[in-house]
N, C-alpha and C positions, 0 to 999 in steps of 0.2 A: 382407508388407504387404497380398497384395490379400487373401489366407487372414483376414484380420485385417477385412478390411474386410466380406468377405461374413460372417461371423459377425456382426458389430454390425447388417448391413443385415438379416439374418435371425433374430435377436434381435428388433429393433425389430417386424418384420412380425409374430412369431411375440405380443411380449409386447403390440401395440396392441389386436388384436384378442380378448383375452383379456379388457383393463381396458373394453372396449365388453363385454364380454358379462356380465360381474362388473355393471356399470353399468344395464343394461338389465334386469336380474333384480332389481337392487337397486330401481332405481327402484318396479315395477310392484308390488313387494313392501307396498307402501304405497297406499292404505290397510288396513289388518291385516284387517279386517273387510269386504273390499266384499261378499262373497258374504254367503249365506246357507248354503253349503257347505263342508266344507271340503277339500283335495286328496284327502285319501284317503275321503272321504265322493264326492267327483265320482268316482273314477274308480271305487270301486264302482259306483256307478249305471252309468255308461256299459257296465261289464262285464256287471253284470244286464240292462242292455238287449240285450246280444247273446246273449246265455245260454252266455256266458263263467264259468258258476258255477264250473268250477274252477282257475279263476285266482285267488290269494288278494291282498291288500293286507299290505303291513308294511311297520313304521318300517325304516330303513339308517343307520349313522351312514358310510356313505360317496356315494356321489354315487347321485340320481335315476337308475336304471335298470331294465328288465325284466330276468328273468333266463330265457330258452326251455327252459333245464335244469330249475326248480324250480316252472316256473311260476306266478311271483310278480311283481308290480309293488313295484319296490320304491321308500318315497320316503324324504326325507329328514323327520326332524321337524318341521323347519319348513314343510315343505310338505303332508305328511303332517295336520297339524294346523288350519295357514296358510288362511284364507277370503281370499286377495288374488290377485291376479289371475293372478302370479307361480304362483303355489299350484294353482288350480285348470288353468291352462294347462300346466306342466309334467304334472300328471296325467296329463292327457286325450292328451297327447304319448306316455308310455309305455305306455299303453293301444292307444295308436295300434301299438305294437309288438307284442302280445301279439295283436290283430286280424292283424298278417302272419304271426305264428306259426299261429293258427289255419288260415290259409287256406295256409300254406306257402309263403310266399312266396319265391322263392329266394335273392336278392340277401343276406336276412336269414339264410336258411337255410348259403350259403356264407359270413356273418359269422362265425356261430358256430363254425363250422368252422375258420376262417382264424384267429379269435382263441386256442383252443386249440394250436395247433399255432405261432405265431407266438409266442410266451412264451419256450416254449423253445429256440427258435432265436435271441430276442435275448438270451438269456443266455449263449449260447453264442457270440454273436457278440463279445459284451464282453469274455467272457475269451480267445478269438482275438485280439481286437488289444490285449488288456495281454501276452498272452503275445510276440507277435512281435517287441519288442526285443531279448528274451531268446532267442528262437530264431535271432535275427539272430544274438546275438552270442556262440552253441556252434555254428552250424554254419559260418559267415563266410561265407555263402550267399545273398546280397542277394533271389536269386529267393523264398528259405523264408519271410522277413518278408514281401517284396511282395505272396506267393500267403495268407497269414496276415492281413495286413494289409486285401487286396481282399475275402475272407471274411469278414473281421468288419465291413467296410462293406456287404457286402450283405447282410447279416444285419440288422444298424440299419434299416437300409434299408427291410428287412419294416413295420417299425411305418409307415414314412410311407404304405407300399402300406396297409396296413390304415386307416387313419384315411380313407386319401382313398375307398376302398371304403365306409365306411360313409358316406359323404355323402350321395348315393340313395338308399339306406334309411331313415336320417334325414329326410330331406325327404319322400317317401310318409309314413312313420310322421306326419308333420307337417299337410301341406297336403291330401293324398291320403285318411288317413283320421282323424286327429284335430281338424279344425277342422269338416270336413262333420259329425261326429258329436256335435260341442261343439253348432251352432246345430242340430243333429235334434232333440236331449234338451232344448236351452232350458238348458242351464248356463252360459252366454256370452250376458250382456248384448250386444246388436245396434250397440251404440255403442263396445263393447270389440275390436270384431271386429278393428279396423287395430291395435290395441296387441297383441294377440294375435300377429297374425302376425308384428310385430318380435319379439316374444318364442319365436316357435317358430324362425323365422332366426337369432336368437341360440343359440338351443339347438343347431342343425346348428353354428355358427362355433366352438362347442366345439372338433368332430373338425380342422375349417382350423385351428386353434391350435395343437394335440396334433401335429399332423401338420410343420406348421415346427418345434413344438421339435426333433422327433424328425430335421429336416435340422439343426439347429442343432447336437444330439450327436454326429451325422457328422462336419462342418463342425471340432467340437474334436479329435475323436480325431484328423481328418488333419492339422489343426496340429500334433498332438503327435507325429504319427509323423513328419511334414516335419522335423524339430528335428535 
């Protein structure tokens, strides 16, 4: 019952702050047209102003990010294309990223790192706790599942360490160096500036989302092993 209860309570926390961030992106998404730029039109500029020349731009059909490996800003089409405020503020956010890559900033430099290596440790944690039933039940060795079972919880586990690590970097990438750079250049109207920053806070509440789901999958697998 309470196994039952913290899952719904961490459900709720994990799924609220998602449809706030879905919301906040939706919203500012409109009007289609306020700039006179468009995202991947901002964040080139912004890069040419730092003589970030070889950082390139390109469309993703999967989520707004840098990548410090290919060094590319990547956006999505909508945004990529997008002259709304949505559009141009996400840009100027991942740009904000490839400005820490250039200067090495660490917090971003141990992300990358963390994310690499934490991949395949949560794959490996998943089939640890599918497999400990079945090692429960060839060796009748309650300790083999428990020591199989805590392994592949601490392995899940990595993903929440990792989302709440990126929150730092995220917000630098944000407030630290993509908003001081949005009013340097003049691609942020002066009147936009408070919606922006909802909009860059929204974009850190991402990694808070990702990071409850990821107790949430905990949260199930130990109901399922409790059974």
């Amino acid at each position: 019952m309470h196994i039952a209860l913290i899952i719904i309570l961490v459900l709720a926390a994990a799924v609220i702050p998602g449809l706030w961030v879905k919301r906040v992106m939706a919203r500012y998404h409109v009007p289609e047209n306020r700039y006179g730029h468009s995202g991947g039109e901002t964040a080139r500029k912004l890069l040419d102003a730092l003589n970030l020349d070889q950082v390139r731009t390109e469309i993703t059909p999967g989520g707004d990010h840098y990548d410090p490996m290919e060094k590319v800003v990547r956006l999505t089409e909508q945004n990529f294309h997008g002259k709304s405020l949505t559009a141009v503020t996400i840009a100027a956010h991942e740009v904000g990223h490839a400005i820490q890559d250039a200067e090495a900033f660490a917090p971003l430099i141990w992300r990358t790192r963390l994310v690499k290596w934490v991949g395949p440790v949560e794959k490996t944690g998943a089939v640890l706790m599918m497999a400990s039933p079945l090692i429960l039940g060839i060796t009748r060795l309650p300790l083999a599942g428990l020591l199989m079972a805590f392994g592949g919880l601490l392995t899940l586990g990595s993903a929440v360490v990792i989302h709440l690590l990126t929150l730092p970097t995220e917000f630098d990438a944000s407030f630290g160096r993509a908003l001081p750079l949005m009013k340097q250049q003049g691609v942020l109207y002066p009147s936009d500036e408070v919606h922006a920053r909802r909009l860059l806070r929204a974009a850190a509440m991402t990694y808070v989302s990702a990071s409850l789901m990821s107790l949430l999958n905990i949260a199930r697998w130990w109901a399922i092993l409790r059974r």
